[in-house]
N, C-alpha and C positions, 0 to 999 in steps of 0.2 A: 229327566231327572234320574239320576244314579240310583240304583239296588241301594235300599238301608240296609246296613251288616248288626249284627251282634258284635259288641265288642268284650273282652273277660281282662279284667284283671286281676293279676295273682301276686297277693302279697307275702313273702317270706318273711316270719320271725326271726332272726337270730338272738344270741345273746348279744352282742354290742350294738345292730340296726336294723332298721328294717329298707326291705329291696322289693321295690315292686317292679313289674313286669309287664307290660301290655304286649297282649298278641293277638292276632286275627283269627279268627274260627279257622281259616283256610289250613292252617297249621302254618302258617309265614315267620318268618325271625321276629323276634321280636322288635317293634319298631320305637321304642323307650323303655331308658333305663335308669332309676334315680334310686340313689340311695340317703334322701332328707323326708321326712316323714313332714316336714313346712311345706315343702312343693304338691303332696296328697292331701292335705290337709286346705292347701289354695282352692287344688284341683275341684274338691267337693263340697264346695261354698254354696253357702245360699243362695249368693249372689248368680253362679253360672248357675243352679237349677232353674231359675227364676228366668235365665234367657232360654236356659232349653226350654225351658215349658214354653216362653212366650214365641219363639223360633216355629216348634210342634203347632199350637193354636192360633196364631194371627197371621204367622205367614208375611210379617214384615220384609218390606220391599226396596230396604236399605239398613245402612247400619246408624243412621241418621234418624230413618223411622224406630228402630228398635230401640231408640236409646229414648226418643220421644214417648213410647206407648210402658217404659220400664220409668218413665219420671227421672230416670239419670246421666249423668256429664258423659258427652259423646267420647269423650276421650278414654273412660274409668271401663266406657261398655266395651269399648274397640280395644282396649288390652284383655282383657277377658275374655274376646273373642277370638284373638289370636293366638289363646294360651289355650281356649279348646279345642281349635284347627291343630295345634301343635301337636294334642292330644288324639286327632282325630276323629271327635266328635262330630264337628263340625266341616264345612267345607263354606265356598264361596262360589256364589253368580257372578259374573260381570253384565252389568246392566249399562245400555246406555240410553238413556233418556232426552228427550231436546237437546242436545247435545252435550250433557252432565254424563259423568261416568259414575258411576256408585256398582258398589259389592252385596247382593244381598246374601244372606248370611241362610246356607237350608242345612237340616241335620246332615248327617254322614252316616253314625249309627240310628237303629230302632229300640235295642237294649243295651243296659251294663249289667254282668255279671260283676261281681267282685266276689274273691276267694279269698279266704287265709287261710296260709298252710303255717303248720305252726311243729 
């Protein structure tokens, strides 16, 4: 299993928008850039807290189990899952089982910082 990192991110006020930033503790470029406050506002749903936590404590062994233990449509969890991977959150196993292939779904990061500079 991969080192969990710290992740920050830093959001700038401007007058006309706002621009957030993610970057790696390492000091790395920045690996996203959005300037729609809809796309942070996605990002920090109830919905994905609800799989990280459930990700952290049950340790689901598919994304077919996680959607089963969240009570939600395998489809609705598996884009949210890919929009936390995007994010870096998260990462992916490849599992093969009896010969089924499945991804289980383990964090990436241990924390978020989030700043605003303003």
């Amino acid at each position: 299993m991969a080192k969990l990192k710290a992740k920050t991110l830093t959001i700038s006020i401007t007058p006309t928008k706002f621009t957030s930033l993610f970057n790696r503790l390492r000091g790395e470029k920045p690996n996203y850039e959005s300037s729609e406050i809809a796309e942070l506002r996605s990002l920090l749903s109830n919905e994905k807290a609800r799989i990280l936590y459930t990700i952290k404590n049950n340790k689901p062994s598919s994304i077919y189990n996680l959607s089963n233990l969240l009570k939600r449509d395998f489809k609705s969890v598996r884009n949210d899952l890919l929009s936390l991977e995007k994010f870096g959150f998260i990462s992916f196993e490849k599992n093969i089982n009896k010969g089924r292939k499945s991804l289980k779904p383990v964090l990436a990061i241990s924390s978020l910082n989030i700043n605003f500079e303003i």
